[in-house]
VEXLORO-375952 format. One line per field, with one value per residue (C-alpha): residue number from 0; chain; y, x, z. Coordinates in steps of 0.001 Angstrom, whole numbers, plus 500000, padded with zeros to 6 digits. Example, Ala and Ser with C-alpha at 12.3 -4.5 7.8 and 13.67 -1.06 7.14 Angstrom:
2
num: [0,1]
chaine: [A,A]
north: [495500,498940]
east: [512300,513670]
up: [507800,507140]
END
This chain:
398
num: [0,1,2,3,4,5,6,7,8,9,10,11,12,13,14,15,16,17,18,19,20,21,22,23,24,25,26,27,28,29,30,31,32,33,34,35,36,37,38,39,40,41,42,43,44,45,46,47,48,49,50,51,52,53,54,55,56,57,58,59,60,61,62,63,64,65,66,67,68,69,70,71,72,73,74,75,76,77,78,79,80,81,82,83,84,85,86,87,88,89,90,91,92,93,94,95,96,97,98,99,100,101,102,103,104,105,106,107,108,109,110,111,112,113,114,115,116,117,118,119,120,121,122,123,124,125,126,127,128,129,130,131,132,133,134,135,136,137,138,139,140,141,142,143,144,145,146,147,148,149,150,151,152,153,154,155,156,157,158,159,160,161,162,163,164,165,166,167,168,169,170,171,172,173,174,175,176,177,178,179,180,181,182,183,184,185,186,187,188,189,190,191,192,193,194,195,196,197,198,199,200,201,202,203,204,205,206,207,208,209,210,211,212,213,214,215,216,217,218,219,220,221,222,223,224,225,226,227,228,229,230,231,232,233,234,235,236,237,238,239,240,241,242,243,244,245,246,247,248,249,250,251,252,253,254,255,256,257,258,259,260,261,262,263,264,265,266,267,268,269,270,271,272,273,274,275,276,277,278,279,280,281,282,283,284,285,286,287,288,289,290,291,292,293,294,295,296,297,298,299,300,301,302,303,304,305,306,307,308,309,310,311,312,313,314,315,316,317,318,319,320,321,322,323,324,325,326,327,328,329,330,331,332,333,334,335,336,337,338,339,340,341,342,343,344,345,346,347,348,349,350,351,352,353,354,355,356,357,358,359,360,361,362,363,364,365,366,367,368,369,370,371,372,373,374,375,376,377,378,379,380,381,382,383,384,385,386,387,388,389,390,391,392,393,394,395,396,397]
chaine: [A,A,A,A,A,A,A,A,A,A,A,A,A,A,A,A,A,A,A,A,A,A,A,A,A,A,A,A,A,A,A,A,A,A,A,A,A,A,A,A,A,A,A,A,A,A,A,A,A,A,A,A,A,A,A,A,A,A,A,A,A,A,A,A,A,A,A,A,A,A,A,A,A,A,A,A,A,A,A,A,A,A,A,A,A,A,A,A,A,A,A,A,A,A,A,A,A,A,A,A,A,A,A,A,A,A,A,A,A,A,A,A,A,A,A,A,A,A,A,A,A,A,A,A,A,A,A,A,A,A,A,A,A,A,A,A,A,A,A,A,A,A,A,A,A,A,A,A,A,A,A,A,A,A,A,A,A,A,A,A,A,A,A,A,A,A,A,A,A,A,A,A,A,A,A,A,A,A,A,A,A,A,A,A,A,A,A,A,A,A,A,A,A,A,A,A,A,A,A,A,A,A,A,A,A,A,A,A,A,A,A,A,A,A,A,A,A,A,A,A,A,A,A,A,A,A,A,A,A,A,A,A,A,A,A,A,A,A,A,A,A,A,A,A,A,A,A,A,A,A,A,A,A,A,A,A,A,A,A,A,A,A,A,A,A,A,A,A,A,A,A,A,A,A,A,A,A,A,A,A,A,A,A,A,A,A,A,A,A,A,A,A,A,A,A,A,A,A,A,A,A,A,A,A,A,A,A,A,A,A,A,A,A,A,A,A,A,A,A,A,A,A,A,A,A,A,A,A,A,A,A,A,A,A,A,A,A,A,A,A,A,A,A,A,A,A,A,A,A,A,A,A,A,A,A,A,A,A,A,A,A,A,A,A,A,A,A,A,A,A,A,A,A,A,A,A,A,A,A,A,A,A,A,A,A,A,A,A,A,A,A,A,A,A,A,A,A,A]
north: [844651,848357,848059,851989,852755,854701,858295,859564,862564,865523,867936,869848,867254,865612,869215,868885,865699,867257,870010,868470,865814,868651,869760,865704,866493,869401,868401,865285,867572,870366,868791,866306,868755,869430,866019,865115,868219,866827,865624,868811,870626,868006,868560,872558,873043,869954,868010,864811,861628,862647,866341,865545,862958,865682,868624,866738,865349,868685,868400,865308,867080,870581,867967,866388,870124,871276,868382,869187,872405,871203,870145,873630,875888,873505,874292,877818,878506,875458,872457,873494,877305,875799,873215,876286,878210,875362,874420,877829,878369,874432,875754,878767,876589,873975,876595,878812,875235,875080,878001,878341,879441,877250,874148,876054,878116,874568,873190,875773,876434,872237,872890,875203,873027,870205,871995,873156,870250,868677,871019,870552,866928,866694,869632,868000,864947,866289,867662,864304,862483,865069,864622,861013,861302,862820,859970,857860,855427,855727,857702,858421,855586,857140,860371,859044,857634,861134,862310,859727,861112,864347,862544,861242,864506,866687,864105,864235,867846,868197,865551,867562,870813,869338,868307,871536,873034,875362,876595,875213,878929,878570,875215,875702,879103,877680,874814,876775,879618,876453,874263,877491,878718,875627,875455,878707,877910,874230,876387,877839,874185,872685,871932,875296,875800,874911,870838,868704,866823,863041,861245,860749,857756,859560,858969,855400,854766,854037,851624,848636,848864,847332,845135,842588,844615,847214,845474,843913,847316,849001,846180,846453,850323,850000,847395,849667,852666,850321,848959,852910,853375,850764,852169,856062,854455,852673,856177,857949,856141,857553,860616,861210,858522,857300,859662,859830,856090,855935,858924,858328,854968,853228,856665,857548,860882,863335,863018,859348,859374,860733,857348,855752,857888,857928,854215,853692,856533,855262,851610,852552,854583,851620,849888,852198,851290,848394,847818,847883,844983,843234,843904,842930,839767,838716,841140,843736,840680,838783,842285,843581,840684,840167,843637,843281,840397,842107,845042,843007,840329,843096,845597,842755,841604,845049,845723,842002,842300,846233,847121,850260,848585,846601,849097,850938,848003,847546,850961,849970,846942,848686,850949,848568,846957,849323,851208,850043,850099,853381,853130,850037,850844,854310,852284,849439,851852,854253,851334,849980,849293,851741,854763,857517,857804,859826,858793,855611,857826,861075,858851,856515,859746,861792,859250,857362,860821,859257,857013,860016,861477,859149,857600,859974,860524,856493,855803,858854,857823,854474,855188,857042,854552,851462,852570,853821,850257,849449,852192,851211,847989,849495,849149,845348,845319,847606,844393,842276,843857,844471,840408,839935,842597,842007,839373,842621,843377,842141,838796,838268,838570,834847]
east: [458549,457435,457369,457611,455612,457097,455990,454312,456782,455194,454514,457272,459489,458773,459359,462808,463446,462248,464951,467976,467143,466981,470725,472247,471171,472519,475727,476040,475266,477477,480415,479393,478695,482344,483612,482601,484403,487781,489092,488594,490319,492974,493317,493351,495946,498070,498761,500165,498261,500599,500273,496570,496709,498334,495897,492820,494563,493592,490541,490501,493554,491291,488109,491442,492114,488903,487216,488283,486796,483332,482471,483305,481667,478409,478245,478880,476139,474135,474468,471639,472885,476866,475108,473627,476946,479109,476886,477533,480507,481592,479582,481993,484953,483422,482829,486570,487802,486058,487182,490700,493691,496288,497470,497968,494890,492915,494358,493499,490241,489615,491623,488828,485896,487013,487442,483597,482456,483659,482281,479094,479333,480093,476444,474212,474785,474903,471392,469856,470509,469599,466077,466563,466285,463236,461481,462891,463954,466504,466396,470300,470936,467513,469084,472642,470688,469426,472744,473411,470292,471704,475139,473195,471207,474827,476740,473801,473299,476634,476365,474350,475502,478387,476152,474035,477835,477864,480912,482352,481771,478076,477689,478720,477366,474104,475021,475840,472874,470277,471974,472244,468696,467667,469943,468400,464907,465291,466757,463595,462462,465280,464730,465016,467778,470825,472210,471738,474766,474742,472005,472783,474096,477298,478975,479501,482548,486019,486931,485310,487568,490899,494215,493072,489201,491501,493356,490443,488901,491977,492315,488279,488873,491854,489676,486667,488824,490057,486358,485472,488472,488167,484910,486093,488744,486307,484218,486657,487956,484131,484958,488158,488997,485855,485136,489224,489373,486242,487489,491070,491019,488515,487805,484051,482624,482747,479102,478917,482502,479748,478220,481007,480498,476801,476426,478993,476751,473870,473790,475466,472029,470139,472625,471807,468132,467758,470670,468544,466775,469664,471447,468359,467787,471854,473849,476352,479257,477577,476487,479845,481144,478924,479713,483388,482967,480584,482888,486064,484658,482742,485454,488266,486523,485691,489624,490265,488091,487951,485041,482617,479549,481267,483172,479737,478359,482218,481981,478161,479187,481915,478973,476896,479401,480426,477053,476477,480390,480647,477389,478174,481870,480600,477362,480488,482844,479337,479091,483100,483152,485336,484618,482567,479541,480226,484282,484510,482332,484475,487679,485832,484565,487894,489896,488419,489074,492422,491080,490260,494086,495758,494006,494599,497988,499191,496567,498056,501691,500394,498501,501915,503923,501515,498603,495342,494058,496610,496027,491844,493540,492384,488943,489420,492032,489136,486840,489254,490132,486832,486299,489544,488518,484249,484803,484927,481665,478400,476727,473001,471538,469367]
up: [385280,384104,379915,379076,376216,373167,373110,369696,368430,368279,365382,366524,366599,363307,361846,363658,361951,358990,359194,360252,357595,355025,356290,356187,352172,351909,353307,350960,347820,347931,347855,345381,342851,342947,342599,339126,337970,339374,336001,333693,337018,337072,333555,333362,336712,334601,337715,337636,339310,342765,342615,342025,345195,347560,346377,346762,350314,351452,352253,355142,356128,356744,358491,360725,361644,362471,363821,367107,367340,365918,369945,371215,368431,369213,372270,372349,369605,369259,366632,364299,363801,363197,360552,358762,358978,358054,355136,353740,354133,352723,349686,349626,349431,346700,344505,345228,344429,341017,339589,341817,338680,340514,342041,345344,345686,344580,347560,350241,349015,349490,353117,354044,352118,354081,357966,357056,356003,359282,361555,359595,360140,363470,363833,362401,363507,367492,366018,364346,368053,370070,367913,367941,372053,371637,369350,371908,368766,365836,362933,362406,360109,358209,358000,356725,353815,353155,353187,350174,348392,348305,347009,344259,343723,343956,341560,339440,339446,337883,335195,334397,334589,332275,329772,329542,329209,332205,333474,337114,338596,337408,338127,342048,342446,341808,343881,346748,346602,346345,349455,351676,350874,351820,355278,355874,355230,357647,360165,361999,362633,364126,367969,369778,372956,373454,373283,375876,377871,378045,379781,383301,382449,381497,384747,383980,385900,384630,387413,385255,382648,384411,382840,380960,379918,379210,376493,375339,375090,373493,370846,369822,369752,366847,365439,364832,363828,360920,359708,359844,357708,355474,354385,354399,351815,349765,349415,349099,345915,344285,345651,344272,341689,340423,337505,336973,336336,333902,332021,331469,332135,329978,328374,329024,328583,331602,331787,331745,333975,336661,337037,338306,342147,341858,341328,344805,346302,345221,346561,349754,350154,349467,351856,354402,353809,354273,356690,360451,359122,357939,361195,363362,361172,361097,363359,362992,362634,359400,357506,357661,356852,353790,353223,352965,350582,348080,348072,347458,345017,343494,342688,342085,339180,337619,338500,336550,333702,333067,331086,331404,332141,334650,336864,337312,338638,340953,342486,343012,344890,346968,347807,348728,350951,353337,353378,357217,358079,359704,361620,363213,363850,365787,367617,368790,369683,371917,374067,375024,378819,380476,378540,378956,376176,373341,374094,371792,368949,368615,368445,365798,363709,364201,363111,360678,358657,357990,355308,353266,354604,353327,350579,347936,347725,348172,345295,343524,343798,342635,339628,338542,339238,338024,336525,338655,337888,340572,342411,343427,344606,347942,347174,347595,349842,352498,351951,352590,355739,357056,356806,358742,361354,361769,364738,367165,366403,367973,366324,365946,369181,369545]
END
């Protein structure tokens, strides 16, 4: 049997890798600059904990609008060029949204963050496995944890921007010129000419998948659009809830309420780490599994016994927990029998956008009805889920 031997990347390609890494960073800092400002917003527009819930709502519901159209706009002017574009332009919005005078224009301007953010998204990501074919190996799960440097490095950027007592129009105009520079500047190394198809490979047919593999394939499909879920629900409670809970809740400085979504951001990026050599060692099943467990026993008890110190280290956990969720749930989902590859993915990814839907306005219309220490109940509740839900995914392979 022929062993094919793994091809050393060229200089061109690492510079490729290079580049699209420098746009996964720039897409997770820009819009967590804006995050930690949510409370003094929340605070100056007087929303309630709904109105707050629906606003912020807007932006999954602008990445559920425009995800569809990331596909075409790729292939009309190339995934590298829309990353650029969509990186500016979801720097635009982050920054309208900081300085936005009303509840309304708050929302639209997070509408518009949100459709750019997805088209961004859904770029560089057709970009990062189109130079992934080229190494002939992976490197996506490397270049999500970039995206959670740049998290860190956004969320940390505005801690300190707060402390240093610049405005939000400052704050994010800075934050925008430095992210697009940068686009701009990783642009000229991306891979050159237009995205290739599917391998050939593509034309897998759909006869195999009959009755009862059908069901069976349906049934894994819901399956993996809940994990993906449960961890878009469990980041999305740093994103939007994280400094809100820390500040009001067990009344930490704005600066310090930062820590709360860096911490989650910041061990899901060591969770992204080290998680191909937790899934080679123990497979996809036990790591989410384990996953789901730290995340639930880990925020549960900062939820139980509520103390500063100790809902840092909660978010952490929940981090932690669901850092290889997503990955595995679209890598599952790439390989169902009876779908075309790339099929199983964009319904994984489009949908899993729900999570970040939904999530803010149930949590919302909790915390005003119960507290928000109610309200990150879903935390928990994701890690329980994923536990119930990991059999669908592939055990350790002997």
């Amino acid at each position: 049997m022929k062993v094919e031997t793994p091809v050393r990347p060229s200089v061109a390609e690492r510079r490729a890798r290079t580049a699209v890494a420098v746009l996964f960073l720039t897409n997770g800092a820009l819009f967590a600059n804006l995050l930690p400002r949510y409370p003094e917003i929340k605070a100056g527009l007087g929303m309630s904990n709904a109105v707050y819930g629906l606003a912020v709502a807007a932006f999954p519901t602008g990445a559920m609008v425009a995800g569809p159209a990331a596909g075409v706009l790729v292939r009309r002017f190339g995934s590298a060029r829309v990353a650029v574009v969509g990186t500016v332009l979801t720097g635009v919005g982050a920054l309208a949204a900081g300085v936005a005078g009303s509840v309304p224009l708050f929302a639209v301007a997070l509408f518009l963050a949100g459709a750019m953010d997805a088209i961004t998204d859904v770029a560089q990501n057709a970009h990062g496995l189109r130079v992934q074919r080229r190494y002939g190996r992976s490197i996506i799960n490397s270049l999500h944890a970039i995206w959670s440097v740049g998290a860190v490095t956004g969320g940390a950027m505005a801690a300190g921007a707060m402390a240093l007592g610049l405005s939000r129009g400052q704050h994010l105009a800075i934050s925008a010129a430095v992210f697009a520079a940068a686009a701009f500047l990783a642009l000229p190394h991306c891979l050159p000419g237009p995205d290739a198809e599917p391998e050939a490979d593509g034309d897998r047919p759909r006869e195999a998948c009959r009755t009862g593999t059908l069901h069976r394939t349906t049934y894994v499909l819901v399956a993996l659009v809940l994990i993906a879920t449960a961890g878009t629900l469990v980041e999305d409670a740093g994103n939007s809830w994280a400094a809100l809970y820390l500040s009001d809740s067990l009344h930490a400085s704005a600066a310090l309420a930062a820590t709360g979504y860096i911490a989650l951001v910041g061990a899901q990026f060591v969770g992204r780490i080290i998680g191909d050599r937790l899934v080679d060692r123990f497979g996809r099943r036990a790591v989410a599994r384990a996953g789901g467990l730290i995340a639930a026993a880990g925020m549960g008890l900062a939820l139980a016994v509520p103390t500063l110190p100790g809902t840092v280290l909660g978010f952490a956990a929940a981090g932690f927990g669901v850092a290889t969720l997503v990955p595995a749930a679209m890598h599952e989902a790439d390989a169902l029998p009876g779908l075309k590859p790339g099929s199983g993915l964009t319904i994984v990814s489009w949908l899993m956008r729900l999570g970040f839907l939904l999530s803010p306005p149930v949590v919302g219309l909790v915390a005003d009805g119960a507290g928000l220490r109610v309200g990150l109940l879903v935390v928990p509740l994701a890690g329980v889920l994923v536990v119930l839900l990991a059999g669908v995914l592939q055990p350790r392979r002997r």
